[in-house]
C-alpha positions in Angstrom: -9.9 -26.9 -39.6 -12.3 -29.7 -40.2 -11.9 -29.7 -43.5 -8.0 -30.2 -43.2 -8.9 -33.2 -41.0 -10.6 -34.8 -43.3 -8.3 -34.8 -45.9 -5.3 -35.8 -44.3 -7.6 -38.9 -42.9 -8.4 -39.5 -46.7 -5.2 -39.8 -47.8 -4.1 -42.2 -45.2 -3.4 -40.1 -41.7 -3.9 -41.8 -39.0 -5.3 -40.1 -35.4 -2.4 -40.2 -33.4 -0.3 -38.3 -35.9 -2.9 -35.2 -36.4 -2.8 -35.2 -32.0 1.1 -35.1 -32.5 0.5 -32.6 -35.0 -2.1 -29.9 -33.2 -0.1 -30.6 -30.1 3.3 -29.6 -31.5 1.7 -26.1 -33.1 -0.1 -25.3 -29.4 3.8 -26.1 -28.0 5.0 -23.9 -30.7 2.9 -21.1 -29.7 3.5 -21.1 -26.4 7.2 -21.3 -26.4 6.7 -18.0 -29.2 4.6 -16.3 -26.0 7.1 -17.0 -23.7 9.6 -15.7 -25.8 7.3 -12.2 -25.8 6.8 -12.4 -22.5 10.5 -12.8 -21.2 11.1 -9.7 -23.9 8.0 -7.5 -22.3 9.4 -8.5 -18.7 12.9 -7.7 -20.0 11.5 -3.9 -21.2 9.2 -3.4 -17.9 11.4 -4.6 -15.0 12.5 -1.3 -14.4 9.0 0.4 -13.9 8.2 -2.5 -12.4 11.3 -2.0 -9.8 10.1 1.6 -9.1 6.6 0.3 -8.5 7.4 -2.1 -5.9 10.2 -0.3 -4.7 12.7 -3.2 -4.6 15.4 -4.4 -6.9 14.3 -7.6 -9.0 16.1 -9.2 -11.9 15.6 -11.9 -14.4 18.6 -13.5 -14.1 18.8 -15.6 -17.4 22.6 -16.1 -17.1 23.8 -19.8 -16.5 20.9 -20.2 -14.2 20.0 -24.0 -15.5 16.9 -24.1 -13.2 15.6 -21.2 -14.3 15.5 -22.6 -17.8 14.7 -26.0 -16.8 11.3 -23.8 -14.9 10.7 -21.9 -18.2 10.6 -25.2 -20.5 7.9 -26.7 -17.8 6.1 -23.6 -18.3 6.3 -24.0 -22.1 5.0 -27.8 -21.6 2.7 -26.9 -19.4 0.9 -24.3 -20.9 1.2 -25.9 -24.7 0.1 -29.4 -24.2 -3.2 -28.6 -22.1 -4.1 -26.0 -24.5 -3.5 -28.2 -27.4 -5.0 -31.5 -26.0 -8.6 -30.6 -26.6 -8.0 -29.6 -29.7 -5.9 -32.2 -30.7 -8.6 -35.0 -29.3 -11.7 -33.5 -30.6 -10.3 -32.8 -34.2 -8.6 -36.1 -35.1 -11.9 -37.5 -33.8 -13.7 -36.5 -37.0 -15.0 -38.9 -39.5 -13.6 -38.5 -42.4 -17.1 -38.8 -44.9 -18.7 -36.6 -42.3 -16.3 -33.7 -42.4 -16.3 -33.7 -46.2 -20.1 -33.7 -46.3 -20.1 -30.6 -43.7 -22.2 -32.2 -41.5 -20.3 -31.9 -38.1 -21.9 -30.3 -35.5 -20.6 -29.2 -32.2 -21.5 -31.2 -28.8 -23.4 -30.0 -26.5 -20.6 -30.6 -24.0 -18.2 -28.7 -26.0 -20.8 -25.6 -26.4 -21.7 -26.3 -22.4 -17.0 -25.8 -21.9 -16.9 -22.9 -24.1 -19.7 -20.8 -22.3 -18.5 -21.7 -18.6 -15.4 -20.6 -19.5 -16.1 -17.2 -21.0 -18.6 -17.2 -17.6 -15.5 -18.2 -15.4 -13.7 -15.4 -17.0 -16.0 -12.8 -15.8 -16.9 -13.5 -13.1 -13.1 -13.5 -12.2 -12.7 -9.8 -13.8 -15.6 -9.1 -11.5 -14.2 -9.9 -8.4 -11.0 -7.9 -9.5 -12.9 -4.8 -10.0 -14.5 -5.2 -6.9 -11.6 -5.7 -5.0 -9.8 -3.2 -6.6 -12.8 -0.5 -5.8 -12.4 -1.9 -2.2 -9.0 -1.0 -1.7 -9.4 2.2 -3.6 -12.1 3.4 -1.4 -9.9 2.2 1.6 -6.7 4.1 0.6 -8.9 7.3 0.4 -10.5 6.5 3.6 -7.0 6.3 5.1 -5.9 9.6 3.3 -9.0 11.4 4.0 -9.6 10.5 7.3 -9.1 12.8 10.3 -6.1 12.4 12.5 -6.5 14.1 15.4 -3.9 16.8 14.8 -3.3 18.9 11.6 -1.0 17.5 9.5 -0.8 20.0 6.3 1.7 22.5 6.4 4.5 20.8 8.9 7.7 20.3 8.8 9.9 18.1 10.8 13.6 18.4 11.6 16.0 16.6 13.4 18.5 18.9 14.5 18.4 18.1 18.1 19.2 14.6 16.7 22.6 15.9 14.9 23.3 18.3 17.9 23.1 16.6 20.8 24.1 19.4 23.1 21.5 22.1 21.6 18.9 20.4 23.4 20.1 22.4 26.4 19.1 25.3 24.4 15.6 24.4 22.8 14.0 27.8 23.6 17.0 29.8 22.0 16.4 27.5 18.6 13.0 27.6 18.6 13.1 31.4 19.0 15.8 31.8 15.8 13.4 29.6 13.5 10.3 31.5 14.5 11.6 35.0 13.6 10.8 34.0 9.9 7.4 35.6 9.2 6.2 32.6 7.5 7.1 29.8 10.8 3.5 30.2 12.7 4.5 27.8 15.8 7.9 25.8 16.2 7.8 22.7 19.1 9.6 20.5 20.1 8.7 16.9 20.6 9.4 13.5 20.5 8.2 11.2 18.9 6.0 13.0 16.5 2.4 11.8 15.7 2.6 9.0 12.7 5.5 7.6 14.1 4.1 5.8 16.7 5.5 6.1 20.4 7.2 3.8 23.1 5.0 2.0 24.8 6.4 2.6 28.8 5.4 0.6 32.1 3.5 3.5 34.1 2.0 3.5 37.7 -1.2 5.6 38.0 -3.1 6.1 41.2 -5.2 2.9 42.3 -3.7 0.6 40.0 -1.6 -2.0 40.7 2.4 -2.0 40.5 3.6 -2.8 36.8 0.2 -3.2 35.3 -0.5 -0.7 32.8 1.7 0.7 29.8 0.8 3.3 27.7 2.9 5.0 24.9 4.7 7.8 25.9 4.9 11.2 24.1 8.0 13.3 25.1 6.5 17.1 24.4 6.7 21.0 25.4 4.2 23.7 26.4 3.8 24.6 22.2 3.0 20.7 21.1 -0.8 20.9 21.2 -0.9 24.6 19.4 1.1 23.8 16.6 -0.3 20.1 16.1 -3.7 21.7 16.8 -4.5 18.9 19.3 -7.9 19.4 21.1 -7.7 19.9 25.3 -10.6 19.1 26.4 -10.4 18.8 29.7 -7.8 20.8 32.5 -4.9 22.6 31.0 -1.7 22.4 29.0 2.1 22.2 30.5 2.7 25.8 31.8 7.0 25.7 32.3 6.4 29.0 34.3 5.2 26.7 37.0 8.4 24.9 37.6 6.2 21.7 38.8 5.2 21.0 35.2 8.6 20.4 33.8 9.2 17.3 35.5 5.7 16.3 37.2 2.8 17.3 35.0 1.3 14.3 32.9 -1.6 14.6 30.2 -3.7 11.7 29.1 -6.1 10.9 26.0 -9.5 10.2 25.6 -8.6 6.4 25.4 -6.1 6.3 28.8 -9.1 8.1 30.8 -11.3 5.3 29.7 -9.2 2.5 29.8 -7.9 3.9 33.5 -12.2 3.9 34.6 -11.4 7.5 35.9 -14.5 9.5 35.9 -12.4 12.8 37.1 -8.5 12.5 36.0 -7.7 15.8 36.9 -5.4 15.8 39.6 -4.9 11.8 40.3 -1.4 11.1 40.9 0.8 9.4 38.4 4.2 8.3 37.8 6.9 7.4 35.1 10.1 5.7 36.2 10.7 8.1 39.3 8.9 10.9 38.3 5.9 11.1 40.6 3.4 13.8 39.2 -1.0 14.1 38.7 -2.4 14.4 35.8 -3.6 18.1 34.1 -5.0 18.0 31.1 -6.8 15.0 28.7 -6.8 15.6 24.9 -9.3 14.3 22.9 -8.4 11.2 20.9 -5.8 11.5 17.9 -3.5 8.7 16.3 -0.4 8.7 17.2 0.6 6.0 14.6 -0.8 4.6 10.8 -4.4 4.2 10.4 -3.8 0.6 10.4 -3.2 0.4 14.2 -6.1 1.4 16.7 -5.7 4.6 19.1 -3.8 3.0 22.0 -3.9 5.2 25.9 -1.0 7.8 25.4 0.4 9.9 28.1 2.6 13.4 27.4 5.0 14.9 29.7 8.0 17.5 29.4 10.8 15.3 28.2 13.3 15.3 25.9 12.6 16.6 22.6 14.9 15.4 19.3 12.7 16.8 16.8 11.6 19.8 16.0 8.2 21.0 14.5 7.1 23.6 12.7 4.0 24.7 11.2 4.4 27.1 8.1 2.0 29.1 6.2 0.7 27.9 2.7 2.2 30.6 0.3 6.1 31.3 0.3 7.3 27.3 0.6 10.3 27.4 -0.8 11.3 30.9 0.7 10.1 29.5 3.8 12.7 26.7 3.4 15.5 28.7 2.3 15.5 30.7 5.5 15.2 27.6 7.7 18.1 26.3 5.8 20.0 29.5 7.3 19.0 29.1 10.6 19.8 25.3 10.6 23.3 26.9 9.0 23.8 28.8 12.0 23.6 26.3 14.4 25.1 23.2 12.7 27.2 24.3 9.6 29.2 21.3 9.0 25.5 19.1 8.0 22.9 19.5 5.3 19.6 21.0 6.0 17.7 18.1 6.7 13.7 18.2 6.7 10.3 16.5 5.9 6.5 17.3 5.5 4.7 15.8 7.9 1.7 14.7 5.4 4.4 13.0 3.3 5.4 11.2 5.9 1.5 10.2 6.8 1.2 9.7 2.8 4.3 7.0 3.1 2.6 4.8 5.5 0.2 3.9 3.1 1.9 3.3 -0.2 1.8 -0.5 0.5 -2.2 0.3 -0.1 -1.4 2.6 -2.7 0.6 0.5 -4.8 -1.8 -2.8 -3.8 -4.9 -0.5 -5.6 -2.5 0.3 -8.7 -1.6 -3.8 -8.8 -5.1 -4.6 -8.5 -6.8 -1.8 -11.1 -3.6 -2.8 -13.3 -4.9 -6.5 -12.9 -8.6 -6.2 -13.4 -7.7 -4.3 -16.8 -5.7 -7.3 -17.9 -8.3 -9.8 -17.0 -10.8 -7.7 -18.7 -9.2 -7.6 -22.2 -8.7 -11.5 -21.5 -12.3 -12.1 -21.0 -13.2 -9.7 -24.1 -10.7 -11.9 -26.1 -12.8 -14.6 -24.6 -16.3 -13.2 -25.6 -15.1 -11.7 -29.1 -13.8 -15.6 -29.9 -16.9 -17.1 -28.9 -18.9 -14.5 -30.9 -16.6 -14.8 -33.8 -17.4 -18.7 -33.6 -20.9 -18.5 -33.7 -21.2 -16.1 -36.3 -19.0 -18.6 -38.3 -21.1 -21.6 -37.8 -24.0 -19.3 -39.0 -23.5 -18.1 -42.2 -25.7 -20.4 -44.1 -28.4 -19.2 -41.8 -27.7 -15.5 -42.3 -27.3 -16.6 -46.4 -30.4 -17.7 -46.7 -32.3 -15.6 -43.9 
């Protein structure tokens, strides 16, 4: 637009009416990209809702502030933009301009290419971090728990019927008869959902010192969780000592504890005075974002049930569990979830931060290619005479 410059300066413009000018049409623009962006926004907020699972709006009622906001958006997007322009255009000589003998500065040429740099180097370090948390949400997903949890459903239907936890093995027994239900247990609460951490009193250490999280289970718990014993034995209920004084530890009580030999030391929860028989190896008992903490499981009082299922036959499989929930508790809804949903859920914050970042690092990329193509269109401009004559 040099050329324009230099004849509005002929015919008697002065400087600060081409800044007013150039600053007006950046103002322009930007208030016209608000506009699109508040229609866009307008369009995507209920995506966007779903994404982030919450319930946003714009709110552009009689919300004064909000418009008051917008206009010092507009302002402040539109007059830095148009400044530079505005100050290096009315700058021109007039005679020069005419005679096409403006060249760029140096400094100008030294602005444009940091910025495109700056631009990069910013969709860089969006890519990066967006392969960072990608690779961590995998980790998370693929990473092994401990315990199997494909295949497993949870119920709660000692939490709607109280008073069929008096007959657990009569329940368990109705949902097993299904030739697809491999194990049923009982258990509470079930790995992924972290445990209550209990003061505990085991042999040699002082009184009140130690807590551990406490897993309320029955004899089947480490079958159908597929929970590794590696040391002493499971719950036996046929011995009628292990319903009320038979304790197992993991991995990271044993060490945390200094015990070279657990089996058989004495231990106690509120006044139930047991010894230890079993230690299972090491599993997580809660999201990948908390370490493995010392756990100990005892018989105890068991709200949910779970049951591991074969792969084929699903939805048969949940038909006739519907039944048998029917038959115990008519008056309620089959209610049910997979545990690797479950373990799935604890990590869509990470899930939805590696969308918000790969949806980010696309944007910034098309920004710094609009960048790059502008420079390049620029160059090639001021080159023509040089390709004419080349």
């Amino acid at each position: 637009r040099t050329k324009e410059v230099g004849v509005r300066k002929v015919v008697g413009a002065q400087r600060t009416q081409l800044m007013r000018q150039f600053l007006c049409e950046s103002i322009v623009l930007s208030a016209i990209s608000f506009a699109l962006a508040l229609a866009i926004a307008s369009l995507a907020l209920p995506e966007v809702n779903a994404f982030v699972r919450k319930e946003l709006s714009l709110g552009l009622g009689n919300n004064c502030l909000l418009y008051l906001t917008l206009a010092a958006g507009i302002l402040f997007v539109g007059i830095p933009a148009g400044w530079y322009p505005a100050f290096f255009l009315s700058s021109f000589d007039p005679v020069s301009v005419l005679k096409g003998a403006t060249t760029p500065r140096s400094t100008a040429a030294w602005l444009r290419k940091c910025l495109v740099i700056f631009q990069f180097a910013v969709s860089t370090a969006l890519i990066i971090s967006t392969i960072v948390v990608y690779q961590q949400t995998e980790f998370m997903r693929g990473r092994d728990l401990g315990w199997n949890k494909d295949y497993l459903i949870n119920t709660p239907i000692f939490f709607a019927n109280i008073p069929l936890m008096k007959q657990k093995e009569r329940v368990k027994r109705a949902f097993l008869q299904h030739p697809n239900v491999l194990k049923v247990t009982a258990v509470w609460p079930p790995p992924g959902r972290g445990g209550e951490r209990h003061v505990v009193f085991p042999e040699g250490k002082a009184e009140g010192e130690w807590e551990m999280q406490v897993i309320g289970i029955d004899e089947d718990f480490l079958d159908t969780y597929e929970i590794e014993l590696v040391a002493g034995r499971n719950i036996d209920l046929s011995r009628g000592t292990d319903s009320t004084q038979a304790y197992i530890l993991n991995e990271t009580a044993v060490k945390a504890l200094r015990w070279k030999d657990p089996i058989g030391m004495s231990f106690r929860w509120r006044k139930n005075p047991g010894h230890v028989i079993g230690v299972v190896r090491d599993f997580h008992t809660q999201p990948l974002h908390f370490p493995i903490e010392p756990v100990v499981m005892f018989h105890w009082t068991h709200p949910t049930l779970s049951m591991r299922i074969r792969s084929s036959g699903v939805q048969e499989t949940l038909k006739s569990l519907e039944e048998t929930w029917k038959g115990f508790i008519p008056s309620r809804p089959f209610e049910y979830s997979f545990q690797d949903e479950q373990t799935a859920n604890s990590y869509w914050k990470e899930v939805r931060e590696g969308q918000m970042y790969g949806t980010l690092s696309i944007l910034a990329i098309l920004v710094a290619c609009l960048g790059l193509f502008g420079l390049a269109s620029y160059t090639a401009e001021r080159r023509t005479k040089e390709v004419g004559v080349r």
